[in-house]
Backbone atoms as SQL, in Angstrom:
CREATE TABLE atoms (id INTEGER PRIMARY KEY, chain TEXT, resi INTEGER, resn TEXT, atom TEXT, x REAL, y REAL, z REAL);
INSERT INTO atoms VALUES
  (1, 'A', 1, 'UNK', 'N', 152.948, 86.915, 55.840),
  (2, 'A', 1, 'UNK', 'CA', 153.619, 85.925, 56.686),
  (3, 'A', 1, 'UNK', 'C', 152.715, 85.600, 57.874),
  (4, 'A', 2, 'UNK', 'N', 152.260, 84.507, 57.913),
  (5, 'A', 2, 'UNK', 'CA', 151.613, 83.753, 58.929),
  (6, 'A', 2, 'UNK', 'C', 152.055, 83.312, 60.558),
  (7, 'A', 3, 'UNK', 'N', 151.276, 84.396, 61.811),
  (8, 'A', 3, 'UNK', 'CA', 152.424, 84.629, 62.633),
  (9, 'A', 3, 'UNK', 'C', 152.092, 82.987, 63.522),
  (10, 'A', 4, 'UNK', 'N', 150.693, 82.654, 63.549),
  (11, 'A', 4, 'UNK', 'CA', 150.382, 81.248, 64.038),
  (12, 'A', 4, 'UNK', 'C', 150.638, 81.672, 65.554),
  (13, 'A', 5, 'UNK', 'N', 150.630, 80.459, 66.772),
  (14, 'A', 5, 'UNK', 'CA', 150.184, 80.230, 67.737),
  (15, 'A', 5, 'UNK', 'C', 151.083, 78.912, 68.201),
  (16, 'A', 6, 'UNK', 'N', 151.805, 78.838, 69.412),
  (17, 'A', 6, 'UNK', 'CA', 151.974, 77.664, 69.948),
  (18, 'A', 6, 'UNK', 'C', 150.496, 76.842, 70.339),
  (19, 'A', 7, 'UNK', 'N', 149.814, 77.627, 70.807),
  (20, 'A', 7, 'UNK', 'CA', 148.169, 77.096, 71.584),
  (21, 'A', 7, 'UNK', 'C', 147.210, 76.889, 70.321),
  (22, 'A', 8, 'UNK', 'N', 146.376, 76.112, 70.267),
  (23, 'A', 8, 'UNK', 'CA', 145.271, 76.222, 69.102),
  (24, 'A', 8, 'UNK', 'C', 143.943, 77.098, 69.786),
  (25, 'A', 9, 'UNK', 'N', 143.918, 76.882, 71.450),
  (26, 'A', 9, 'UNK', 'CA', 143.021, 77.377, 72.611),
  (27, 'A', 9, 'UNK', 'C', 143.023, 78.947, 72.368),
  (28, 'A', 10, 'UNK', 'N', 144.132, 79.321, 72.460),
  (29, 'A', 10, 'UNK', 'CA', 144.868, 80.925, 72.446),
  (30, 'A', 10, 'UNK', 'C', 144.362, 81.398, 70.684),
  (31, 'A', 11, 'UNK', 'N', 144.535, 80.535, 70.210),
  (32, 'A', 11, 'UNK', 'CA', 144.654, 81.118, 68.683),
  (33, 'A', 11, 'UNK', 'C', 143.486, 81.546, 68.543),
  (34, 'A', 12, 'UNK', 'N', 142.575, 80.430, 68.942),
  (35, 'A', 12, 'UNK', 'CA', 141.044, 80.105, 68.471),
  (36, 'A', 12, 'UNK', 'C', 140.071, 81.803, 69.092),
  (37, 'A', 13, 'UNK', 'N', 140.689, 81.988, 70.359),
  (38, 'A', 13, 'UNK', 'CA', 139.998, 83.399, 70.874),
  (39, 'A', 13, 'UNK', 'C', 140.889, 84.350, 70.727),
  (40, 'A', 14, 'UNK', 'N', 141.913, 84.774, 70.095),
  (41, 'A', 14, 'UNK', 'CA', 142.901, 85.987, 69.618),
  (42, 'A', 14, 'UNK', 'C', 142.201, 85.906, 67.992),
  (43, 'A', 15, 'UNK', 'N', 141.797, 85.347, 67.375),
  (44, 'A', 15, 'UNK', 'CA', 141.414, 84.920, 65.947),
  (45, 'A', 15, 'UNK', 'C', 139.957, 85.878, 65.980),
  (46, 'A', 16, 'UNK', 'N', 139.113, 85.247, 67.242),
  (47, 'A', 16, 'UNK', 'CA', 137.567, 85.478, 66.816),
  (48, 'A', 16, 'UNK', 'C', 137.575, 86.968, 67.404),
  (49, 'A', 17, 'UNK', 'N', 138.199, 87.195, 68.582),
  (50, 'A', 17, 'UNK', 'CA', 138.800, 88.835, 68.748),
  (51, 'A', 17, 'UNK', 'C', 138.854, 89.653, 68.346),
  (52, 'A', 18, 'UNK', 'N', 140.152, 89.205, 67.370),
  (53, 'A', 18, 'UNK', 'CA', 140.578, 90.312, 65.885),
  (54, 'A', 18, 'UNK', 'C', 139.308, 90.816, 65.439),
  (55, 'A', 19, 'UNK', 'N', 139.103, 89.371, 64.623),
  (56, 'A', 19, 'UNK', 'CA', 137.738, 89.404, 64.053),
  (57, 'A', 19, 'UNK', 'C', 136.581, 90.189, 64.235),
  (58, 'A', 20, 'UNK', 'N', 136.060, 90.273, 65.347),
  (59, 'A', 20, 'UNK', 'CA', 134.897, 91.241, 65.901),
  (60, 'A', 20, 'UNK', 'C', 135.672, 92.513, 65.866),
  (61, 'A', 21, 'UNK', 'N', 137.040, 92.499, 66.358),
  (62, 'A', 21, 'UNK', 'CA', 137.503, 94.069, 66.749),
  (63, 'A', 21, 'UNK', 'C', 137.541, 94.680, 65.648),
  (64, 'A', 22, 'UNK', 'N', 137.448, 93.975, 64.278),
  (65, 'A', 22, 'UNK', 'CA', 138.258, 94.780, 62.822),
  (66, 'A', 22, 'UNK', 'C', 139.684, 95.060, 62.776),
  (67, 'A', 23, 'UNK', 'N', 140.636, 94.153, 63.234),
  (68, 'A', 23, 'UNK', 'CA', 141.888, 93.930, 62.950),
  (69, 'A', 23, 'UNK', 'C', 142.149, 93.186, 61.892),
  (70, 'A', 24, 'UNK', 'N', 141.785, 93.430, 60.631),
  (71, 'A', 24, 'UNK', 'CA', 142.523, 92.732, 59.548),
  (72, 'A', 24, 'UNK', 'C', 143.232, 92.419, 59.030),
  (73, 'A', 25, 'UNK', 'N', 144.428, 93.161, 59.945),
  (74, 'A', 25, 'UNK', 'CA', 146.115, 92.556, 59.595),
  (75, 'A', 25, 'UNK', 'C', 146.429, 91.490, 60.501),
  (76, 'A', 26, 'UNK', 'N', 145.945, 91.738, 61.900),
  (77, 'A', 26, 'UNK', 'CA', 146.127, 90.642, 62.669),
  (78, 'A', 26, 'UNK', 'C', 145.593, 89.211, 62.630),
  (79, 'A', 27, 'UNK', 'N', 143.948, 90.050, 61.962),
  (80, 'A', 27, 'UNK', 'CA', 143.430, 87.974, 61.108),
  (81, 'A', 27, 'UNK', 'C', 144.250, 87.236, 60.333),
  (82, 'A', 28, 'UNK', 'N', 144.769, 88.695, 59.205),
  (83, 'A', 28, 'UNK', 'CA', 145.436, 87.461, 58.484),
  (84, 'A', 28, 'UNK', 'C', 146.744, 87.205, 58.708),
  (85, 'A', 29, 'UNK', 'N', 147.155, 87.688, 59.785),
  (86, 'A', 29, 'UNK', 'CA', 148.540, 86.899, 60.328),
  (87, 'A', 29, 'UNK', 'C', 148.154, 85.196, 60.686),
  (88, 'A', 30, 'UNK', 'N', 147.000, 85.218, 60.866),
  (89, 'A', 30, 'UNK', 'CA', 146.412, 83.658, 61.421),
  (90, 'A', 30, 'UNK', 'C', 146.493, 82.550, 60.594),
  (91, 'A', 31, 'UNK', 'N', 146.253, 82.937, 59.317),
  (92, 'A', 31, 'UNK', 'CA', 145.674, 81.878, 58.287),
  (93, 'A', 31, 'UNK', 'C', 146.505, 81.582, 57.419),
  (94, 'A', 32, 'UNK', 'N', 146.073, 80.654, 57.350),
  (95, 'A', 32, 'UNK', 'CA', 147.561, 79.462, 56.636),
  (96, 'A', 32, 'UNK', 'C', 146.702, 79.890, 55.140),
  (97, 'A', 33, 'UNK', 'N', 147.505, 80.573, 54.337),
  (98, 'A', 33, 'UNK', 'CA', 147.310, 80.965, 52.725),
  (99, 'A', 33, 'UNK', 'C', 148.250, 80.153, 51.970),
  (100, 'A', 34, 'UNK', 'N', 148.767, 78.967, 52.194),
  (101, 'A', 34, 'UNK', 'CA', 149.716, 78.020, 51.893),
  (102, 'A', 34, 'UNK', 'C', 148.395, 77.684, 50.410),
  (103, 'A', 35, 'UNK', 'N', 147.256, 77.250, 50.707),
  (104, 'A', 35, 'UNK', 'CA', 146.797, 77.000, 49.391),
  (105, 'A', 35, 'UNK', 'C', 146.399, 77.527, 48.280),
  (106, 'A', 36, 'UNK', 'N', 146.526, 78.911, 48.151),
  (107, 'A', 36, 'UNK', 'CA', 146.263, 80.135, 47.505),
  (108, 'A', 36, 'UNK', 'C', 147.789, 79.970, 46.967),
  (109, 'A', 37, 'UNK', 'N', 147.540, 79.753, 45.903),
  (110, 'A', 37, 'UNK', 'CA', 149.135, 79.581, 45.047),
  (111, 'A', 37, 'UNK', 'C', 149.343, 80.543, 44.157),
  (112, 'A', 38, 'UNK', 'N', 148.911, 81.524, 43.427),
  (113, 'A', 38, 'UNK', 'CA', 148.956, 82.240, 42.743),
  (114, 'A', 38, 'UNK', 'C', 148.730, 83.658, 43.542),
  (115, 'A', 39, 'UNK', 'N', 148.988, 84.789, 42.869),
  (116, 'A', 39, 'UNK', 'CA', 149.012, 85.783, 43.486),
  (117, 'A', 39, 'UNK', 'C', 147.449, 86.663, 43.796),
  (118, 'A', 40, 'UNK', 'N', 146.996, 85.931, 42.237),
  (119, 'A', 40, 'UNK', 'CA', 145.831, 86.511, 42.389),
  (120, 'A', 40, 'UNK', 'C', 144.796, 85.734, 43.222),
  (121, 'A', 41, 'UNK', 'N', 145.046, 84.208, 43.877),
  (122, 'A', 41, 'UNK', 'CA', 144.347, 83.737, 44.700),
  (123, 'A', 41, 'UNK', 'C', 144.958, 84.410, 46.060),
  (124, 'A', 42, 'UNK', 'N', 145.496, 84.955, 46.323),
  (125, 'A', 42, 'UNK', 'CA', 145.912, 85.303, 47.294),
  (126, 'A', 42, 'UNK', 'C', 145.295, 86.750, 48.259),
  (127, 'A', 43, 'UNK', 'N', 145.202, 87.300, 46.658),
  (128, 'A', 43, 'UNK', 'CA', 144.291, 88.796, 46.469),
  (129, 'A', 43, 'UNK', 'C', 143.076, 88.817, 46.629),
  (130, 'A', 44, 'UNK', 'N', 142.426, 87.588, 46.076),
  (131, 'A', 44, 'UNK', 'CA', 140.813, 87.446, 46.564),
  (132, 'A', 44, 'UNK', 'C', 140.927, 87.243, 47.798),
  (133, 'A', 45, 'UNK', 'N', 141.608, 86.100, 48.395),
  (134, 'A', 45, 'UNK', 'CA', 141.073, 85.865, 49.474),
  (135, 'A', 45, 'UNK', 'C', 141.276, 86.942, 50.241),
  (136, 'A', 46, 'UNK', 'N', 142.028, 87.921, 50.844),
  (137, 'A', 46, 'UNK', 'CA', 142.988, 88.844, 51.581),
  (138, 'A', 46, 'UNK', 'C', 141.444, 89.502, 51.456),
  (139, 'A', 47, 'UNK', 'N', 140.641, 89.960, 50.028),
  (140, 'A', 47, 'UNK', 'CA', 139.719, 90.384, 49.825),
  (141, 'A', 47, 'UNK', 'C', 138.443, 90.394, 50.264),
  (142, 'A', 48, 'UNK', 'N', 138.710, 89.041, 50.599),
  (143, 'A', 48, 'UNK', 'CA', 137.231, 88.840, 51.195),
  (144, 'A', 48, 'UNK', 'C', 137.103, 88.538, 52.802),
  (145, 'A', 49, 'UNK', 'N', 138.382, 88.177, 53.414),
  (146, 'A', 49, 'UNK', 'CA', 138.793, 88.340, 54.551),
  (147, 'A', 49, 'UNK', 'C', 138.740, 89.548, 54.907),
  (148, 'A', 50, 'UNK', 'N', 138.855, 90.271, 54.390),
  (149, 'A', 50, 'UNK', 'CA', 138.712, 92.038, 54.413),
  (150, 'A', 50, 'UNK', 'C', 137.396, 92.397, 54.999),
  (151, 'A', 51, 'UNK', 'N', 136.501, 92.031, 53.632),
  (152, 'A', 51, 'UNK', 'CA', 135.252, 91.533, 53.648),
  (153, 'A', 51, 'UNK', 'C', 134.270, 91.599, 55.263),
  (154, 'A', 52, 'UNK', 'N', 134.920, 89.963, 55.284),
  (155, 'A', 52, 'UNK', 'CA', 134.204, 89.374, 56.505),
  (156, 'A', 52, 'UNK', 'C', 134.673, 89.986, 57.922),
  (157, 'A', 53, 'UNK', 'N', 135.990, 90.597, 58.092),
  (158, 'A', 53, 'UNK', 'CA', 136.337, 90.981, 58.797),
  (159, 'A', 53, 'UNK', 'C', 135.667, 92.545, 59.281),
  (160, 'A', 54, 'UNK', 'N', 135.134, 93.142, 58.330),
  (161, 'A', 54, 'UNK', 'CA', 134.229, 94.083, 58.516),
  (162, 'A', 54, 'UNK', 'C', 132.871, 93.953, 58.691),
  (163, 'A', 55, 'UNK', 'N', 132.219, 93.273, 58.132),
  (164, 'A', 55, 'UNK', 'CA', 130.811, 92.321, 58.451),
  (165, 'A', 55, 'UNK', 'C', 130.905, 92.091, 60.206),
  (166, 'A', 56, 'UNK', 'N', 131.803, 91.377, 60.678),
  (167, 'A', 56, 'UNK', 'CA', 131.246, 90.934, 61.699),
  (168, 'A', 56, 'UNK', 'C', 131.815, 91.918, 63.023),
  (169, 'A', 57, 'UNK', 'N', 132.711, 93.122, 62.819),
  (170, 'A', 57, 'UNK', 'CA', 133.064, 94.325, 63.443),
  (171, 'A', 57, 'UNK', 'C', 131.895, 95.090, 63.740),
  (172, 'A', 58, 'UNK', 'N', 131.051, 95.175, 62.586),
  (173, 'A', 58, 'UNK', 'CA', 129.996, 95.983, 62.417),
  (174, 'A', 58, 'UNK', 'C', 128.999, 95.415, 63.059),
  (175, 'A', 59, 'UNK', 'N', 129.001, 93.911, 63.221),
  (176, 'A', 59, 'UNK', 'CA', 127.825, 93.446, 63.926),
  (177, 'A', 59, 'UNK', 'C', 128.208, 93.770, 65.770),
  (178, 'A', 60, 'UNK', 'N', 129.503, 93.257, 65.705),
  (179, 'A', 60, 'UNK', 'CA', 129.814, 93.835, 67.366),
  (180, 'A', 60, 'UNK', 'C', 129.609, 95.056, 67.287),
  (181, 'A', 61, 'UNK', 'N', 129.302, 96.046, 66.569),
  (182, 'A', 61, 'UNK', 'CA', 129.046, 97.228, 67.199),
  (183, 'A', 61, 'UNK', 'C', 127.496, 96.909, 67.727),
  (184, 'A', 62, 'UNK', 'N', 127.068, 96.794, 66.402),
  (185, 'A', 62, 'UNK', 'CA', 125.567, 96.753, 66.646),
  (186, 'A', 62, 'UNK', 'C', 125.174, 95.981, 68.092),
  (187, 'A', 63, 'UNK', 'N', 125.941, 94.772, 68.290),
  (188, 'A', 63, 'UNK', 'CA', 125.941, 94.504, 69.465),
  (189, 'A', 63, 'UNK', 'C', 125.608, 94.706, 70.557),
  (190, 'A', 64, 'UNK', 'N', 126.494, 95.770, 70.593),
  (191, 'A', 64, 'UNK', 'CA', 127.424, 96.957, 72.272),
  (192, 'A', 64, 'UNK', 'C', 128.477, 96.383, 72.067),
  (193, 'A', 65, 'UNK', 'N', 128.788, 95.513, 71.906),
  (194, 'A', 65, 'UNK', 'CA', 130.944, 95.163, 71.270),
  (195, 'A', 65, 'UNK', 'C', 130.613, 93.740, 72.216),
  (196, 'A', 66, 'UNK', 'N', 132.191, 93.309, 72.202),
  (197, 'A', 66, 'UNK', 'CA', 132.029, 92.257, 72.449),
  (198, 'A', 66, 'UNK', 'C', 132.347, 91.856, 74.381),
  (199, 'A', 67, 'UNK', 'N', 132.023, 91.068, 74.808),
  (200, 'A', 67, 'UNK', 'CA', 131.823, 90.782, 76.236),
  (201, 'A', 67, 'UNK', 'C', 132.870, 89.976, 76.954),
  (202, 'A', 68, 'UNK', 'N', 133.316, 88.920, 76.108),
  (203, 'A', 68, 'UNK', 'CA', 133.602, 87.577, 75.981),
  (204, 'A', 68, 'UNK', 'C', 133.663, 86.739, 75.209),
  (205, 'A', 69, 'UNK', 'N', 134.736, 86.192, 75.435),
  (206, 'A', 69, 'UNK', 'CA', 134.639, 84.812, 74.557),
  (207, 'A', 69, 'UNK', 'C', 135.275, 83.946, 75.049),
  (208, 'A', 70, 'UNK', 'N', 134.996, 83.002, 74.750),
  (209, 'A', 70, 'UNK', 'CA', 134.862, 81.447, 75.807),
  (210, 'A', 70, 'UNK', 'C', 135.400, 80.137, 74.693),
  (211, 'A', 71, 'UNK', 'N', 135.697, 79.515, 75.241),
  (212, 'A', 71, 'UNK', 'CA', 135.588, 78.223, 74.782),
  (213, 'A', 71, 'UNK', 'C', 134.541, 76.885, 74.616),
  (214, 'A', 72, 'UNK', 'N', 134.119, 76.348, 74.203),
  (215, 'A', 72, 'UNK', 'CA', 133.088, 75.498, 74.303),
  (216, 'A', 72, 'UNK', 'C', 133.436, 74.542, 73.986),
  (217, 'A', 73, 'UNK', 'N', 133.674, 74.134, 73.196),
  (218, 'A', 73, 'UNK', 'CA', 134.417, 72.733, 73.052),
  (219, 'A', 73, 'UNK', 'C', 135.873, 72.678, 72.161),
  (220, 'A', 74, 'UNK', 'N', 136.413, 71.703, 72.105),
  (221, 'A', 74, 'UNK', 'CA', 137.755, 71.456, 71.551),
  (222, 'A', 74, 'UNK', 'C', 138.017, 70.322, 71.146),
  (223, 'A', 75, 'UNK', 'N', 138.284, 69.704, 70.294),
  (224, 'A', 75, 'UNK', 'CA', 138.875, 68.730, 69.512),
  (225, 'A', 75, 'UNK', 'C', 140.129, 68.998, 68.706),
  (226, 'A', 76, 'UNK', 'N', 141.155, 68.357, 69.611),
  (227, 'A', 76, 'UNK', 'CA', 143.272, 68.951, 69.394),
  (228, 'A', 76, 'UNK', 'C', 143.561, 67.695, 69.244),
  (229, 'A', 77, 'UNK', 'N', 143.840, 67.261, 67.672),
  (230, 'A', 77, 'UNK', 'CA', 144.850, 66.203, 67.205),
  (231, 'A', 77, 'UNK', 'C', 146.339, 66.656, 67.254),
  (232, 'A', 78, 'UNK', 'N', 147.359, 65.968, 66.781),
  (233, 'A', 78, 'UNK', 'CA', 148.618, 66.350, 66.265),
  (234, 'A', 78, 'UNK', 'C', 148.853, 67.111, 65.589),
  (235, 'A', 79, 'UNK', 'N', 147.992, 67.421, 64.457),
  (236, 'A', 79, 'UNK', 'CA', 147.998, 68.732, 63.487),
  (237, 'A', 79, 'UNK', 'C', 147.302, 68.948, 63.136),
  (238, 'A', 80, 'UNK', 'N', 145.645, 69.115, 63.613),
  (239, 'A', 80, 'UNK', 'CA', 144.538, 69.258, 63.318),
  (240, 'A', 80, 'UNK', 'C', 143.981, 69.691, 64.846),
  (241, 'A', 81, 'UNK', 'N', 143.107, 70.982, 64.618),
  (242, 'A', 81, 'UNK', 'CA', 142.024, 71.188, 65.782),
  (243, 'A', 81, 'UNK', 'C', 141.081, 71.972, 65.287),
  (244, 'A', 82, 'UNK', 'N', 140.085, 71.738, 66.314),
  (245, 'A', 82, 'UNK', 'CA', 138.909, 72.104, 65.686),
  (246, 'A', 82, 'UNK', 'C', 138.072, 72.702, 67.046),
  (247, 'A', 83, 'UNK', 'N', 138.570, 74.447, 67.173),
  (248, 'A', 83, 'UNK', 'CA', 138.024, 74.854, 68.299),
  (249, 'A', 83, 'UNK', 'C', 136.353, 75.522, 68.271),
  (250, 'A', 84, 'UNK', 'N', 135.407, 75.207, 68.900),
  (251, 'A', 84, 'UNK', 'CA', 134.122, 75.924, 69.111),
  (252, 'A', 84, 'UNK', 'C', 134.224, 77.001, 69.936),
  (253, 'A', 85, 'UNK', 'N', 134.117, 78.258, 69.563),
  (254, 'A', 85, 'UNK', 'CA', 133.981, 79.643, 70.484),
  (255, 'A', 85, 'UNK', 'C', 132.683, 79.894, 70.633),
  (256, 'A', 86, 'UNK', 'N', 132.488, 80.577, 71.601),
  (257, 'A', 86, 'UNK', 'CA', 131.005, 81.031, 72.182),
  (258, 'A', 86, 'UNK', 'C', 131.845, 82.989, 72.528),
  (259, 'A', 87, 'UNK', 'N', 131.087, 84.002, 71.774),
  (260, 'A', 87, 'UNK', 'CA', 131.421, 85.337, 71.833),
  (261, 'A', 87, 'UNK', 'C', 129.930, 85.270, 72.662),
  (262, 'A', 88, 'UNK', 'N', 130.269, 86.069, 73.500),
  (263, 'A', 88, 'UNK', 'CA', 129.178, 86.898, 74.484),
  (264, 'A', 88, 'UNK', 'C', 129.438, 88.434, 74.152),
  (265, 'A', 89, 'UNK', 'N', 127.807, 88.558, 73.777),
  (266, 'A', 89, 'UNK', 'CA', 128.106, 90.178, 73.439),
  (267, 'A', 89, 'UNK', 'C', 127.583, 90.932, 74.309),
  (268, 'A', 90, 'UNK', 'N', 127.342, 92.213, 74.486),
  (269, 'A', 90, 'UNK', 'CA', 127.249, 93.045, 75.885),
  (270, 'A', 90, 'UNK', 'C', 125.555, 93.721, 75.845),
  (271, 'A', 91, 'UNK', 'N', 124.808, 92.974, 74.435),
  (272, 'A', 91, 'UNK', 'CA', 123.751, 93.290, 74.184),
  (273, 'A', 91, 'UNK', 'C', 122.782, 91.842, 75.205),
  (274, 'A', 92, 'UNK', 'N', 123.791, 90.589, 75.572),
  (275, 'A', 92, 'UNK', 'CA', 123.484, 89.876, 75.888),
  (276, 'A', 92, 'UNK', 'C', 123.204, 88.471, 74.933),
  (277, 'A', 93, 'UNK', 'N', 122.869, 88.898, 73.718),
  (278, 'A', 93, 'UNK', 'CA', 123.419, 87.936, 72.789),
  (279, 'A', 93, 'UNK', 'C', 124.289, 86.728, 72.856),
  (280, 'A', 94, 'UNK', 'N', 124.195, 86.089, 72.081),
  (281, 'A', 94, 'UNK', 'CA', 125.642, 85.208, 72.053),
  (282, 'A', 94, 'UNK', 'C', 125.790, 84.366, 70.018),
  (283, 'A', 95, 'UNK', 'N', 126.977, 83.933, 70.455),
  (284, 'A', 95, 'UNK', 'CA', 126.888, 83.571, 68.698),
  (285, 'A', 95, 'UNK', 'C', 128.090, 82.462, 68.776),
  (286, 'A', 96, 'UNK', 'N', 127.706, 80.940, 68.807),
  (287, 'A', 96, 'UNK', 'CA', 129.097, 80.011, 68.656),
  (288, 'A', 96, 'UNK', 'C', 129.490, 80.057, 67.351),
  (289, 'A', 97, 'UNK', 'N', 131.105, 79.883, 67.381),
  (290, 'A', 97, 'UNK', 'CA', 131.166, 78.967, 65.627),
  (291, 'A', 97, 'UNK', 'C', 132.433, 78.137, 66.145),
  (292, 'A', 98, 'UNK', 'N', 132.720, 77.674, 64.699),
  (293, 'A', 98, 'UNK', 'CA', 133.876, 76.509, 64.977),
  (294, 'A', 98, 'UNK', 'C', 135.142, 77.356, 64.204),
  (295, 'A', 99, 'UNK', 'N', 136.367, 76.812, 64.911),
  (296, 'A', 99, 'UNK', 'CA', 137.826, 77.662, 64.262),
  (297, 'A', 99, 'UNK', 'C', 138.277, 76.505, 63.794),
  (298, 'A', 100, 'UNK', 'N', 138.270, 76.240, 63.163),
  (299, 'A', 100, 'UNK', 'CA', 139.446, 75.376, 62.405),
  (300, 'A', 100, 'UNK', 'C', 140.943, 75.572, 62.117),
  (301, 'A', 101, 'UNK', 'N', 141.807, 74.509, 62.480),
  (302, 'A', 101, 'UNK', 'CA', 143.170, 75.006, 62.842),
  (303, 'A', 101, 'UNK', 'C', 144.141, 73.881, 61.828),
  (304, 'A', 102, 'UNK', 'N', 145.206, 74.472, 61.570),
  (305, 'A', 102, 'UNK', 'CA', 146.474, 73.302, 61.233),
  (306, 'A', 102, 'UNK', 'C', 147.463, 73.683, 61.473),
  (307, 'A', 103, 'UNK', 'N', 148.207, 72.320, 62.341),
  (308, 'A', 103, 'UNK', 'CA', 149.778, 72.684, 62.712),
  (309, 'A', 103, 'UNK', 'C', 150.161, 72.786, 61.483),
  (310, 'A', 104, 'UNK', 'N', 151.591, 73.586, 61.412),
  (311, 'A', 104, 'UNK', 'CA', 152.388, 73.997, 60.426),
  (312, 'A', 104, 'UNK', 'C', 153.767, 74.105, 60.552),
  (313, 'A', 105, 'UNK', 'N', 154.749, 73.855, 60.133),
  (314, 'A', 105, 'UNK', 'CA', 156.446, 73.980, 61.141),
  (315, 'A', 105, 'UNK', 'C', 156.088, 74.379, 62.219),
  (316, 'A', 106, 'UNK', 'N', 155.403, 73.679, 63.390),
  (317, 'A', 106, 'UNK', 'CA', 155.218, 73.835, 64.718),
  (318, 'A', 106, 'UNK', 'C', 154.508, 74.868, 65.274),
  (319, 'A', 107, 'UNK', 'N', 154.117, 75.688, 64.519),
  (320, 'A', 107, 'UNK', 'CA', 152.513, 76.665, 64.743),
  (321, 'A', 107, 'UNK', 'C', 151.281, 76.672, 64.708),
  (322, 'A', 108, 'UNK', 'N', 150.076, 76.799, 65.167),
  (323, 'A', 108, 'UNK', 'CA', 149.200, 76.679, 64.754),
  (324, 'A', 108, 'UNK', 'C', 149.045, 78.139, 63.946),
  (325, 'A', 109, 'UNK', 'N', 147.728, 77.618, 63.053),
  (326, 'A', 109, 'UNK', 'CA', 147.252, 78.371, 62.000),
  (327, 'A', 109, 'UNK', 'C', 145.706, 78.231, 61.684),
  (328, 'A', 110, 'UNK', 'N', 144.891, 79.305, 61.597),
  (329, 'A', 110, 'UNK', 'CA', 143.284, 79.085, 61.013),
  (330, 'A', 110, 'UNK', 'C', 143.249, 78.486, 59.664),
  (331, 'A', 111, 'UNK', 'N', 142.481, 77.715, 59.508),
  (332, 'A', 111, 'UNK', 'CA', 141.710, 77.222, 58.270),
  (333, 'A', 111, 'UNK', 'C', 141.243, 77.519, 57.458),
  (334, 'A', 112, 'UNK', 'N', 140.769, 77.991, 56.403),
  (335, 'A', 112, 'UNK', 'CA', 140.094, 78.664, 55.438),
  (336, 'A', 112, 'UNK', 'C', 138.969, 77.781, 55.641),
  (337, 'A', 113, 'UNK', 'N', 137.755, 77.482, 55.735),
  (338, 'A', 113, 'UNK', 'CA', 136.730, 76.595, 55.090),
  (339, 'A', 113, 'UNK', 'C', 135.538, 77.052, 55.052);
């Protein structure tokens, strides 16, 4: 069950958070699995979200963990956003990406893409 976000702002850095922290129940409270129709599409993905969600934990370690995270840009339609995060890591590093979002019965939700 997809817990979503009134904010797409809030979502976009509680999302990339998780993410670095290795919260993989809390990522995938984020993501709209509405297109995963079968059970076993559901299982890969959960799978590989798993996956990635450990990949990039492991890189915040390697890091020193994470510092920050910021916003950088934003583009918020009616049911579409498309947030850019900037993570500051404590190695001094940094690493943007884009969150992709969709309203949903009045929540926001991450994107798969």
């Amino acid at each position: 069950m997809a817990c979503g976000s009134s904010n797409p702002e809030d979502l976009a850095k509680n999302f990339t958070k998780d993410l670095y922290s290795g919260d993989t129940k809390s990522v995938m409270s984020y993501i709209d699995l509405s297109e995963a129709k079968s059970d076993e599409e559901k299982t890969f993905v959960s799978g590989k979200i798993t996956q990635v969600v450990a990949e990039n934990a492991a890189k915040a370690k390697r890091m020193g963990g994470v510092k920050d995270i910021q916003i950088e840009e934003k583009t918020i339609n009616e049911d579409s956003a498309k947030i850019r995060v900037l993570v500051l890591f404590n190695n001094d590093n940094n690493q943007s990406s884009n969150v992709f979002l969709a309203k949903k019965d009045g929540k926001w939700l991450v994107l798969l893409k």
